[in-house]
C-alpha positions as CSV (number, residue, x, y, z in Angstrom):
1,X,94.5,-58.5,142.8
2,X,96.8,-56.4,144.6
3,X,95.3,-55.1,148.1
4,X,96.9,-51.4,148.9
5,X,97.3,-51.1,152.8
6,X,97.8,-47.9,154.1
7,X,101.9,-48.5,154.5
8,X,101.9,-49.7,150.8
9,X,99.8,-46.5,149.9
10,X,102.6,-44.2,152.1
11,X,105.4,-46.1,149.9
12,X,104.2,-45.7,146.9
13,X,103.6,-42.0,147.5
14,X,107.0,-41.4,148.4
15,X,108.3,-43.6,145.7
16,X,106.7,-41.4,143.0
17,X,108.5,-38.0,144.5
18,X,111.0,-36.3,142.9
19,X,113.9,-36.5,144.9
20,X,115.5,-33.2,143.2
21,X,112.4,-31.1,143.2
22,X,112.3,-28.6,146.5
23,X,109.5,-28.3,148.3
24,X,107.5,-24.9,147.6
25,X,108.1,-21.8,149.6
26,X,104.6,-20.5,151.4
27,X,104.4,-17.0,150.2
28,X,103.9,-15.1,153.6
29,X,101.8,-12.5,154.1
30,X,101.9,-8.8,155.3
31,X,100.4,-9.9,158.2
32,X,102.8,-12.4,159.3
33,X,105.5,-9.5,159.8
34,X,104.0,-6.8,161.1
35,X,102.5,-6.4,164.8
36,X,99.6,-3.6,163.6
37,X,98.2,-3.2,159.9
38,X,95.2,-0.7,158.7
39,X,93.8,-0.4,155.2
40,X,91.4,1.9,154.0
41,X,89.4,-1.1,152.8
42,X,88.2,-1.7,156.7
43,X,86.4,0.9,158.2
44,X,83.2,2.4,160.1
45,X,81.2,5.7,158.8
46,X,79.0,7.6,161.2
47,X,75.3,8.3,160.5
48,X,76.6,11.6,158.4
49,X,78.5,8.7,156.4
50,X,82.0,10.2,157.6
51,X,84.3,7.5,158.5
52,X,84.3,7.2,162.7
53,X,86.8,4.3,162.8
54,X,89.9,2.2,161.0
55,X,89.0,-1.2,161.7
56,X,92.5,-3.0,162.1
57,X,93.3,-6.0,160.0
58,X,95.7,-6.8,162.8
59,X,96.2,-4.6,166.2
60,X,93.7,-2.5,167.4
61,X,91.2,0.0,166.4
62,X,91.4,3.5,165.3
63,X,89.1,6.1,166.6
64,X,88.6,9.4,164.5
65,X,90.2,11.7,167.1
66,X,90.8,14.5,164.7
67,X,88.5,17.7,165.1
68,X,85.1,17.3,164.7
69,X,84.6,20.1,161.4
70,X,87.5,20.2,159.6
71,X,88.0,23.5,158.1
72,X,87.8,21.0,154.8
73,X,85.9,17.9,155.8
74,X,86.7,14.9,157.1
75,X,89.1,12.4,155.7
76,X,86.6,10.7,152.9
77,X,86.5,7.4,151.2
78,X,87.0,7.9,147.7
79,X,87.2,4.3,145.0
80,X,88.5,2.6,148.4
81,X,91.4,5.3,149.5
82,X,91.2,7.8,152.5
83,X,91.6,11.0,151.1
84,X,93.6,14.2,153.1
85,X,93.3,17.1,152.0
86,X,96.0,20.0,152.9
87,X,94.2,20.9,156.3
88,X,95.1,20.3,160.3
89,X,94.5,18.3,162.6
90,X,92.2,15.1,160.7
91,X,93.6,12.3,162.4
92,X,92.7,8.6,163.5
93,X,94.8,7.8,166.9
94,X,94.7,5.7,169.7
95,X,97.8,6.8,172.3
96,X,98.1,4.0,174.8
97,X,102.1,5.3,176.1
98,X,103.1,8.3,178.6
99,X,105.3,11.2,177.0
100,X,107.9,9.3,178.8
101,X,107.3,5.7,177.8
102,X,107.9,5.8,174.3
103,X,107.9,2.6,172.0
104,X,111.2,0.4,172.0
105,X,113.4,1.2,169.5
106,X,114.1,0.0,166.9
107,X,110.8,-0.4,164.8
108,X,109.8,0.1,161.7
109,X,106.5,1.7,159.9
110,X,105.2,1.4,156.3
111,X,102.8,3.8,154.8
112,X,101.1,3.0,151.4
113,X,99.7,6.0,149.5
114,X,98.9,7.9,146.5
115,X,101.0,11.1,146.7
116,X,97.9,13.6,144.9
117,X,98.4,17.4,143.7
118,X,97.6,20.4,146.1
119,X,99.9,20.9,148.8
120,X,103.9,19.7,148.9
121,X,105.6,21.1,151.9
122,X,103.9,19.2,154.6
123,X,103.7,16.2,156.5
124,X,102.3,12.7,156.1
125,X,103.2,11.2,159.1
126,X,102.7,13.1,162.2
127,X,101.3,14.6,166.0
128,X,102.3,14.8,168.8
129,X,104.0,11.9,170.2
130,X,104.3,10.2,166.5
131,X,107.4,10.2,164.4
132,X,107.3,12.6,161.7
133,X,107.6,11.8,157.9
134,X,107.2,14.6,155.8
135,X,107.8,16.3,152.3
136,X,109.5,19.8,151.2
137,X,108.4,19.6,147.4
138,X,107.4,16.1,145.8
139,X,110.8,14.7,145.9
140,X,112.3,15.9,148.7
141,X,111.4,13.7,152.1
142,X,111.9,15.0,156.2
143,X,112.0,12.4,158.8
144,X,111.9,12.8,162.7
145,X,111.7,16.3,162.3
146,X,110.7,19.1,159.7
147,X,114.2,20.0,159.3
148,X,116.1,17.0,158.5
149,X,116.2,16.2,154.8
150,X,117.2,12.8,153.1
151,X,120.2,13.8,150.9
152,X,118.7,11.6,147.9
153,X,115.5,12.6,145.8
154,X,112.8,10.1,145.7
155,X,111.2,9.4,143.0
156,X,107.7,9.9,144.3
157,X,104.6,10.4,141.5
158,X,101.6,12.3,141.6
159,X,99.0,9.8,141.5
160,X,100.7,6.8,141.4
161,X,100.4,4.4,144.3
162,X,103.4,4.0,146.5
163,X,104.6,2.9,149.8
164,X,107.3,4.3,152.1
165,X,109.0,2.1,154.8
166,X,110.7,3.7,157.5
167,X,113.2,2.0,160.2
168,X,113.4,4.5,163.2
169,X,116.9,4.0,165.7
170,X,118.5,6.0,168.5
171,X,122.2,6.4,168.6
172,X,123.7,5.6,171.9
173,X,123.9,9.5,172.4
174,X,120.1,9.8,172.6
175,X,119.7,11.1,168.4
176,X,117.4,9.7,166.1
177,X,118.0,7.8,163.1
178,X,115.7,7.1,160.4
179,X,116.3,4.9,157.2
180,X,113.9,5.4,154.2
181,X,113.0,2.8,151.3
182,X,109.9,4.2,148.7
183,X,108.7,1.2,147.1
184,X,111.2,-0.8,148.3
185,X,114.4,0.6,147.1
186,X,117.0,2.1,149.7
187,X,117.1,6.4,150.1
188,X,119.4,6.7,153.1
189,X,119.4,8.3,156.4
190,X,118.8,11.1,158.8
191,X,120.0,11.9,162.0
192,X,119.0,14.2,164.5
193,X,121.9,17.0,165.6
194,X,120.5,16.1,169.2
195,X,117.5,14.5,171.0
196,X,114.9,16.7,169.9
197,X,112.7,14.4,168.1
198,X,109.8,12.6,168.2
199,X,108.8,9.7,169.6
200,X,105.7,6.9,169.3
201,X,103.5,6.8,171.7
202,X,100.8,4.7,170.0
203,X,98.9,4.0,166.8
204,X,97.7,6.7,164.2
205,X,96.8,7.1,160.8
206,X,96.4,11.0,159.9
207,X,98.2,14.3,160.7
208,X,97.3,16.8,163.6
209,X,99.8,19.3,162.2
210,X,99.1,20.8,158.6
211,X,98.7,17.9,156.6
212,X,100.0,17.3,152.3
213,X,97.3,15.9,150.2
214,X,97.4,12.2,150.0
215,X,95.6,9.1,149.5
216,X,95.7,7.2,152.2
217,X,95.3,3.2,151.6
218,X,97.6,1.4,154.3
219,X,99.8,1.4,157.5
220,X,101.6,-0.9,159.1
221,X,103.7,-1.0,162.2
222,X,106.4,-3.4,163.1
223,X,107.7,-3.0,166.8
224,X,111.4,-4.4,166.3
225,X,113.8,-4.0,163.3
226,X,113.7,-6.5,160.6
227,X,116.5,-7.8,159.4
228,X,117.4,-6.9,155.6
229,X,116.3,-10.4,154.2
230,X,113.4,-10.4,156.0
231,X,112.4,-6.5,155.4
232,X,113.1,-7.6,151.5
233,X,110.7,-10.2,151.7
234,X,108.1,-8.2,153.5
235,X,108.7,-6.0,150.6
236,X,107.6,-8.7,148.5
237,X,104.3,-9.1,150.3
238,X,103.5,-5.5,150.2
239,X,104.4,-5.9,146.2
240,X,101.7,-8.9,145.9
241,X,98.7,-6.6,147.6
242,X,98.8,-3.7,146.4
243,X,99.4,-2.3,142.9
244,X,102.7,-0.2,143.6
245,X,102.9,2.1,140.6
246,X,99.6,2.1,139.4
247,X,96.7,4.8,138.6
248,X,93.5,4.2,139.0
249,X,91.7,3.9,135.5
250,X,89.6,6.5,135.7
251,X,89.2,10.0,134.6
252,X,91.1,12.9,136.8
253,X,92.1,16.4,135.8
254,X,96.1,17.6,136.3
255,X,97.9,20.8,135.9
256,X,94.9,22.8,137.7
257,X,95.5,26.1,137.5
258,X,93.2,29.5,137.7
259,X,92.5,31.8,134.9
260,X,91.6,35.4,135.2
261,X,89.7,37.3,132.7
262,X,87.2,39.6,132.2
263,X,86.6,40.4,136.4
264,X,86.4,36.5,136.6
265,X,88.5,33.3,137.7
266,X,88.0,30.2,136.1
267,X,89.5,26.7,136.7
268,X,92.3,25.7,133.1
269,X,93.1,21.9,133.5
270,X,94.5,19.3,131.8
271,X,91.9,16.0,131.3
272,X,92.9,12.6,131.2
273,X,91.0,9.1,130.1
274,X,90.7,6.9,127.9
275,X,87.4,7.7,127.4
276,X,86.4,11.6,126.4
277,X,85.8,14.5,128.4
278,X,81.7,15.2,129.2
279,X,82.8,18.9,129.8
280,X,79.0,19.2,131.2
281,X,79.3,17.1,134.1
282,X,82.5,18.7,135.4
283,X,82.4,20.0,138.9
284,X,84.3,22.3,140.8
285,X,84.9,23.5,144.2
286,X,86.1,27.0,145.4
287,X,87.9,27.5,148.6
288,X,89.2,30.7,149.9
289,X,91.7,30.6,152.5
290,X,91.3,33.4,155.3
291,X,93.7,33.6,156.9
292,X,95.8,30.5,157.6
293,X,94.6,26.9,157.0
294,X,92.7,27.1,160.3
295,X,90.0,28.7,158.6
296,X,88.9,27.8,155.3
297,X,85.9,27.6,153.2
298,X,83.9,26.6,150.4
299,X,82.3,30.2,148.5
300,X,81.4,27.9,145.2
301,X,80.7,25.6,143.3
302,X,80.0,27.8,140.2
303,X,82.4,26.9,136.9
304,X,83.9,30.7,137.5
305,X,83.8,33.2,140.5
306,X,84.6,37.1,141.0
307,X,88.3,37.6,141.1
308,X,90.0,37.8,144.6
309,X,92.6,36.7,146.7
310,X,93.6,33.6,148.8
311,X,91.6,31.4,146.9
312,X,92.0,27.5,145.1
313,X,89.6,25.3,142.6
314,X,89.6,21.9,142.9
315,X,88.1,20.2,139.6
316,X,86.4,16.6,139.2
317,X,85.6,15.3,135.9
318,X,83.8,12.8,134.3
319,X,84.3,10.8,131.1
320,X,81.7,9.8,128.6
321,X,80.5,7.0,129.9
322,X,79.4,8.4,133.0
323,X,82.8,7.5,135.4
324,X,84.8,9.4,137.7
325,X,87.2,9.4,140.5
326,X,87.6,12.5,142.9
327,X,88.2,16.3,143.5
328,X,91.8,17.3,142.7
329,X,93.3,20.2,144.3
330,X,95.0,23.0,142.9
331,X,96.7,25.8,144.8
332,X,95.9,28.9,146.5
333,X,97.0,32.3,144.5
Protein backbone atom coordinates (compact mmCIF):
# COMPACT_ATOMS: atom_id res chain seq x y z
CA UNK A 1 0.00 0.00 0.00
CA UNK A 2 1.36 3.13 -1.04
CA UNK A 3 1.17 6.02 1.75
CA UNK A 4 0.75 9.59 -0.17
CA UNK A 5 2.57 12.34 1.90
CA UNK A 6 1.88 15.64 1.24
CA UNK A 7 5.28 16.16 -1.01
CA UNK A 8 4.32 12.99 -2.99
CA UNK A 9 0.68 14.55 -3.30
CA UNK A 10 2.49 18.08 -4.64
CA UNK A 11 4.48 15.81 -7.22
CA UNK A 12 2.11 14.01 -8.47
CA UNK A 13 -0.03 17.12 -9.05
CA UNK A 14 2.54 18.72 -10.95
CA UNK A 15 3.45 15.71 -12.78
CA UNK A 16 -0.13 15.38 -14.32
CA UNK A 17 0.04 19.23 -15.72
CA UNK A 18 0.25 19.96 -19.06
CA UNK A 19 3.37 21.59 -19.69
CA UNK A 20 2.05 23.34 -23.04
CA UNK A 21 -1.35 24.39 -21.69
CA UNK A 22 -1.21 28.33 -20.40
CA UNK A 23 -2.67 29.15 -17.50
CA UNK A 24 -6.15 30.98 -17.85
CA UNK A 25 -6.51 34.72 -18.18
CA UNK A 26 -8.93 36.17 -15.11
CA UNK A 27 -11.41 38.11 -17.05
CA UNK A 28 -11.30 41.53 -15.24
CA UNK A 29 -13.97 43.43 -14.39
CA UNK A 30 -15.35 47.05 -15.05
CA UNK A 31 -14.56 47.76 -11.77
CA UNK A 32 -10.99 46.92 -11.79
CA UNK A 33 -10.37 49.96 -14.28
CA UNK A 34 -12.26 52.55 -13.46
CA UNK A 35 -11.93 54.86 -10.16
CA UNK A 36 -16.04 55.79 -10.06
CA UNK A 37 -18.89 53.58 -11.69
CA UNK A 38 -22.93 54.18 -11.37
CA UNK A 39 -25.63 52.01 -12.83
CA UNK A 40 -29.20 52.57 -12.83
CA UNK A 41 -29.54 49.14 -11.12
CA UNK A 42 -28.30 50.93 -7.61
CA UNK A 43 -30.40 53.54 -6.40
CA UNK A 44 -32.55 55.28 -3.59
CA UNK A 45 -36.34 56.61 -4.33
CA UNK A 46 -37.92 59.15 -2.00
CA UNK A 47 -41.23 58.59 -0.24
CA UNK A 48 -42.97 60.08 -3.63
CA UNK A 49 -40.97 56.95 -5.14
CA UNK A 50 -38.76 59.44 -7.29
CA UNK A 51 -35.29 58.40 -7.23
CA UNK A 52 -33.19 60.72 -4.47
CA UNK A 53 -29.81 59.05 -4.95
CA UNK A 54 -27.30 56.80 -7.40
CA UNK A 55 -25.81 54.58 -5.12
CA UNK A 56 -22.16 54.04 -6.47
CA UNK A 57 -20.90 50.61 -7.35
CA UNK A 58 -17.54 52.11 -6.78
CA UNK A 59 -16.82 55.96 -5.75
CA UNK A 60 -19.22 57.96 -4.08
CA UNK A 61 -22.78 58.73 -3.98
CA UNK A 62 -24.95 60.83 -6.16
CA UNK A 63 -27.40 63.17 -4.63
CA UNK A 64 -30.48 64.25 -6.91
CA UNK A 65 -29.37 68.02 -7.15
CA UNK A 66 -31.47 68.77 -10.19
CA UNK A 67 -34.64 71.01 -9.56
CA UNK A 68 -37.11 69.88 -7.33
CA UNK A 69 -40.37 69.82 -10.20
CA UNK A 70 -39.12 69.34 -13.28
CA UNK A 71 -41.18 71.05 -15.90
CA UNK A 72 -41.48 67.02 -16.91
CA UNK A 73 -40.76 64.97 -13.84
CA UNK A 74 -38.00 63.59 -12.47
CA UNK A 75 -35.60 61.24 -14.01
CA UNK A 76 -37.75 57.75 -13.52
CA UNK A 77 -36.82 54.18 -13.35
CA UNK A 78 -38.29 52.52 -16.22
CA UNK A 79 -37.46 48.16 -16.73
CA UNK A 80 -34.11 49.16 -14.75
CA UNK A 81 -32.91 52.37 -17.04
CA UNK A 82 -33.06 56.18 -15.86
CA UNK A 83 -35.10 57.75 -18.18
CA UNK A 84 -34.45 61.77 -19.41
CA UNK A 85 -36.71 63.32 -21.02
CA UNK A 86 -35.84 66.64 -23.28
CA UNK A 87 -36.09 69.06 -20.20
CA UNK A 88 -33.37 71.23 -17.94
CA UNK A 89 -31.72 71.05 -15.35
CA UNK A 90 -32.53 66.94 -13.91
CA UNK A 91 -29.28 66.12 -12.73
CA UNK A 92 -27.53 63.80 -10.02
CA UNK A 93 -24.04 65.67 -8.91
CA UNK A 94 -21.76 65.77 -6.29
CA UNK A 95 -18.97 68.78 -7.02
CA UNK A 96 -16.11 68.24 -4.57
CA UNK A 97 -13.33 70.72 -6.92
CA UNK A 98 -13.14 74.74 -7.10
CA UNK A 99 -13.78 76.40 -10.68
CA UNK A 100 -10.07 76.48 -10.54
CA UNK A 101 -9.04 73.01 -9.45
CA UNK A 102 -10.23 71.07 -12.09
CA UNK A 103 -9.57 67.20 -12.49
CA UNK A 104 -6.02 66.11 -13.87
CA UNK A 105 -5.96 65.54 -17.23
CA UNK A 106 -6.00 63.11 -18.90
CA UNK A 107 -9.09 60.97 -18.01
CA UNK A 108 -11.51 59.23 -19.50
CA UNK A 109 -15.51 58.73 -19.03
CA UNK A 110 -17.90 56.06 -20.33
CA UNK A 111 -21.57 56.56 -20.59
CA UNK A 112 -23.86 53.53 -21.42
CA UNK A 113 -27.28 54.43 -22.79
CA UNK A 114 -30.21 53.86 -24.92
CA UNK A 115 -30.34 56.80 -27.32
CA UNK A 116 -34.64 57.06 -27.35
CA UNK A 117 -36.90 59.34 -29.89
CA UNK A 118 -37.94 62.98 -28.90
CA UNK A 119 -35.33 65.44 -28.90
CA UNK A 120 -31.77 65.23 -31.06
CA UNK A 121 -29.93 68.51 -30.73
CA UNK A 122 -28.99 68.41 -27.22
CA UNK A 123 -26.64 67.27 -24.69
CA UNK A 124 -26.05 64.08 -22.78
CA UNK A 125 -23.21 64.99 -20.82
CA UNK A 126 -23.25 68.26 -19.17
CA UNK A 127 -23.31 71.46 -16.36
CA UNK A 128 -21.53 73.52 -15.29
CA UNK A 129 -18.09 72.51 -14.44
CA UNK A 130 -18.61 69.00 -16.41
CA UNK A 131 -17.35 68.18 -19.85
CA UNK A 132 -19.85 68.40 -22.39
CA UNK A 133 -20.96 65.42 -24.79
CA UNK A 134 -23.69 66.24 -26.89
CA UNK A 135 -25.71 65.49 -30.19
CA UNK A 136 -26.77 67.78 -33.37
CA UNK A 137 -29.16 65.06 -34.97
CA UNK A 138 -28.75 61.24 -34.09
CA UNK A 139 -25.50 60.83 -35.81
CA UNK A 140 -23.82 63.69 -35.35
CA UNK A 141 -21.77 64.02 -31.76
CA UNK A 142 -20.27 67.58 -29.88
CA UNK A 143 -17.73 67.24 -27.36
CA UNK A 144 -16.22 69.99 -24.95
CA UNK A 145 -18.39 72.34 -26.37
CA UNK A 146 -21.76 72.64 -28.35
CA UNK A 147 -19.92 73.78 -31.28
CA UNK A 148 -17.30 71.26 -31.95
CA UNK A 149 -18.45 68.46 -34.17
CA UNK A 150 -16.70 64.98 -34.63
CA UNK A 151 -15.98 64.91 -38.48
CA UNK A 152 -17.31 61.10 -38.59
CA UNK A 153 -21.00 59.99 -38.20
CA UNK A 154 -21.76 57.58 -35.49
CA UNK A 155 -23.73 54.98 -35.92
CA UNK A 156 -25.97 55.59 -32.96
CA UNK A 157 -29.69 53.75 -32.87
CA UNK A 158 -32.81 54.70 -31.45
CA UNK A 159 -33.39 52.26 -28.96
CA UNK A 160 -30.65 50.17 -28.99
CA UNK A 161 -28.26 50.09 -25.98
CA UNK A 162 -24.94 51.72 -26.46
CA UNK A 163 -22.03 53.06 -24.73
CA UNK A 164 -19.80 56.10 -25.58
CA UNK A 165 -16.17 56.39 -24.16
CA UNK A 166 -14.64 59.60 -24.10
CA UNK A 167 -10.68 60.42 -23.40
CA UNK A 168 -10.55 64.16 -22.56
CA UNK A 169 -6.65 65.98 -23.10
CA UNK A 170 -5.33 69.49 -23.05
CA UNK A 171 -2.78 70.50 -25.62
CA UNK A 172 0.20 72.23 -24.16
CA UNK A 173 -1.47 75.55 -25.36
CA UNK A 174 -4.31 75.26 -22.90
CA UNK A 175 -7.11 73.53 -25.84
CA UNK A 176 -9.08 70.70 -25.20
CA UNK A 177 -8.97 67.45 -26.93
CA UNK A 178 -11.49 64.87 -26.77
CA UNK A 179 -11.34 61.25 -28.48
CA UNK A 180 -14.66 59.40 -29.00
CA UNK A 181 -15.24 55.48 -29.29
CA UNK A 182 -19.31 54.37 -29.48
CA UNK A 183 -19.30 50.89 -28.61
CA UNK A 184 -15.96 50.53 -28.83
CA UNK A 185 -14.92 51.39 -32.14
CA UNK A 186 -12.72 54.65 -32.81
CA UNK A 187 -14.67 58.20 -34.21
CA UNK A 188 -11.90 60.69 -33.89
CA UNK A 189 -11.24 63.98 -32.30
CA UNK A 190 -12.06 67.48 -31.44
CA UNK A 191 -10.20 70.23 -30.42
CA UNK A 192 -11.00 73.38 -29.03
CA UNK A 193 -9.92 76.72 -31.25
CA UNK A 194 -8.84 78.08 -27.68
CA UNK A 195 -9.37 77.36 -23.87
CA UNK A 196 -12.90 77.89 -23.67
CA UNK A 197 -14.07 74.60 -22.53
CA UNK A 198 -15.17 72.83 -19.83
CA UNK A 199 -13.75 71.26 -17.18
CA UNK A 200 -14.57 68.40 -14.32
CA UNK A 201 -15.10 69.45 -11.24
CA UNK A 202 -16.65 66.31 -9.78
CA UNK A 203 -19.07 63.45 -10.31
CA UNK A 204 -22.57 63.71 -12.25
CA UNK A 205 -24.95 61.76 -13.99
CA UNK A 206 -27.74 64.06 -15.68
CA UNK A 207 -27.79 67.36 -17.60
CA UNK A 208 -28.43 70.98 -16.04
CA UNK A 209 -28.60 72.45 -19.50
CA UNK A 210 -31.54 71.26 -21.95
CA UNK A 211 -31.19 67.76 -21.93
CA UNK A 212 -31.80 64.84 -25.36
CA UNK A 213 -33.93 61.98 -24.34
CA UNK A 214 -32.03 59.09 -23.22
CA UNK A 215 -31.94 56.09 -21.14
CA UNK A 216 -29.64 56.29 -18.77
CA UNK A 217 -28.11 52.82 -17.47
CA UNK A 218 -24.25 53.53 -16.58
CA UNK A 219 -21.28 55.90 -15.95
CA UNK A 220 -18.00 55.41 -15.27
CA UNK A 221 -15.07 57.69 -14.66
CA UNK A 222 -11.44 56.81 -14.98
CA UNK A 223 -9.08 59.64 -13.60
CA UNK A 224 -5.92 58.90 -15.90
CA UNK A 225 -5.67 57.77 -19.60
CA UNK A 226 -5.68 54.21 -20.37
CA UNK A 227 -3.51 52.99 -22.51
CA UNK A 228 -4.97 51.41 -25.95
CA UNK A 229 -4.59 47.74 -24.86
CA UNK A 230 -5.80 48.33 -21.72
CA UNK A 231 -8.92 50.80 -22.83
CA UNK A 232 -9.58 47.66 -25.46
CA UNK A 233 -9.84 45.34 -22.75
CA UNK A 234 -11.98 47.52 -20.61
CA UNK A 235 -14.01 47.55 -23.71
CA UNK A 236 -14.28 43.98 -23.36
CA UNK A 237 -15.69 44.18 -19.78
CA UNK A 238 -18.22 46.71 -20.63
CA UNK A 239 -19.11 44.13 -23.64
CA UNK A 240 -19.57 41.11 -21.02
CA UNK A 241 -22.26 43.39 -18.72
CA UNK A 242 -24.25 44.88 -20.60
CA UNK A 243 -26.06 43.92 -23.77
CA UNK A 244 -24.53 46.59 -26.32
CA UNK A 245 -26.90 46.45 -29.26
CA UNK A 246 -29.83 45.16 -27.88
CA UNK A 247 -33.75 46.23 -27.45
CA UNK A 248 -35.53 45.46 -24.85
CA UNK A 249 -38.23 42.77 -25.74
CA UNK A 250 -40.97 44.45 -25.17
CA UNK A 251 -43.65 46.42 -26.88
CA UNK A 252 -42.84 50.33 -27.80
CA UNK A 253 -44.35 52.56 -30.41
CA UNK A 254 -41.91 54.49 -33.20
CA UNK A 255 -42.48 57.03 -35.83
CA UNK A 256 -44.90 59.09 -33.46
CA UNK A 257 -46.37 61.62 -35.13
CA UNK A 258 -49.70 63.97 -34.78
CA UNK A 259 -52.66 63.87 -36.94
CA UNK A 260 -55.06 66.60 -37.40
CA UNK A 261 -58.55 66.24 -38.51
CA UNK A 262 -61.82 67.23 -38.04
CA UNK A 263 -60.75 70.34 -35.18
CA UNK A 264 -58.84 67.41 -33.51
CA UNK A 265 -55.11 66.04 -33.02
CA UNK A 266 -54.59 62.56 -32.58
CA UNK A 267 -51.33 60.49 -31.90
CA UNK A 268 -50.36 58.07 -35.75
CA UNK A 269 -47.59 55.53 -34.59
CA UNK A 270 -46.03 52.70 -35.70
CA UNK A 271 -46.31 49.36 -33.08
CA UNK A 272 -43.93 46.92 -32.53
CA UNK A 273 -43.94 43.21 -30.70
CA UNK A 274 -43.90 40.12 -31.03
CA UNK A 275 -46.98 39.83 -29.53
CA UNK A 276 -50.16 42.05 -30.98
CA UNK A 277 -51.25 45.38 -30.23
CA UNK A 278 -54.23 45.71 -27.32
CA UNK A 279 -55.11 49.04 -29.04
CA UNK A 280 -57.41 49.49 -25.73
CA UNK A 281 -54.74 49.76 -23.21
CA UNK A 282 -52.71 52.31 -25.16
CA UNK A 283 -51.95 55.48 -23.20
CA UNK A 284 -50.95 58.78 -24.21
CA UNK A 285 -49.57 61.86 -22.78
CA UNK A 286 -50.09 65.53 -24.13
CA UNK A 287 -47.60 68.15 -23.42
CA UNK A 288 -47.79 71.72 -24.63
CA UNK A 289 -44.71 73.70 -24.55
CA UNK A 290 -45.31 77.41 -23.50
CA UNK A 291 -42.93 79.09 -24.14
CA UNK A 292 -39.52 77.47 -23.97
CA UNK A 293 -38.72 74.16 -22.18
CA UNK A 294 -38.74 75.95 -18.89
CA UNK A 295 -42.28 75.72 -18.75
CA UNK A 296 -44.04 72.76 -19.86
CA UNK A 297 -47.11 70.74 -19.13
CA UNK A 298 -49.24 67.94 -19.28
CA UNK A 299 -53.15 69.19 -20.70
CA UNK A 300 -54.05 65.21 -21.40
CA UNK A 301 -54.19 62.18 -21.31
CA UNK A 302 -57.17 61.83 -23.69
CA UNK A 303 -56.48 59.47 -27.08
CA UNK A 304 -57.15 63.09 -29.05
CA UNK A 305 -57.18 66.81 -28.06
CA UNK A 306 -58.45 70.25 -29.70
CA UNK A 307 -55.96 71.36 -32.27
CA UNK A 308 -53.35 74.01 -31.15
CA UNK A 309 -49.93 74.94 -31.10
CA UNK A 310 -46.62 74.07 -29.33
CA UNK A 311 -47.76 70.84 -28.41
CA UNK A 312 -46.23 66.73 -28.42
CA UNK A 313 -47.90 63.13 -27.68
CA UNK A 314 -45.97 60.67 -26.14
CA UNK A 315 -47.60 57.10 -26.72
CA UNK A 316 -47.11 53.74 -24.45
CA UNK A 317 -48.49 50.54 -25.60
CA UNK A 318 -49.18 47.38 -24.58
CA UNK A 319 -49.17 43.94 -26.18
CA UNK A 320 -51.63 41.21 -25.73
CA UNK A 321 -50.44 39.59 -23.03
CA UNK A 322 -50.56 42.40 -20.83
CA UNK A 323 -46.56 43.86 -21.19
CA UNK A 324 -45.08 47.05 -21.71
CA UNK A 325 -42.11 49.25 -21.53
CA UNK A 326 -42.39 53.14 -21.40
CA UNK A 327 -43.71 56.50 -22.78
CA UNK A 328 -42.00 57.45 -26.05
CA UNK A 329 -41.78 60.96 -27.12
CA UNK A 330 -42.61 62.49 -30.17
CA UNK A 331 -42.04 66.11 -31.07
CA UNK A 332 -43.53 69.42 -30.58
CA UNK A 333 -45.40 70.97 -33.90
Amino acid sequence: MIKFTPYLLILLLISCTDPDTPPQKTQKQITDFVDAYYTSSQYETDDQSRVSLLRAVKGTDLPYVGLECPTLQRPYIAHGELVFTNQPNANFKLLDRQNDDPYSLPEEQTIVFRKMPGTDWEAIISGWGNYYLGFAGINDVRALRPDLYFGMKVPVKYYELGFFHVRYDREADGRGKAKLWFNGDYFGEVVSPDDSWSRRLGYGVGIETNSTDFNWVATMFTERGMTDAERNEYFEAVKNTYSVGTIPDLPYASDINIVESNGKLTAAYAYHGKASEDKAKTEFQWWQLSPDLSNQKMISTDANIPVQPDVKVCVKVYDTQGRSWMFISGNYR
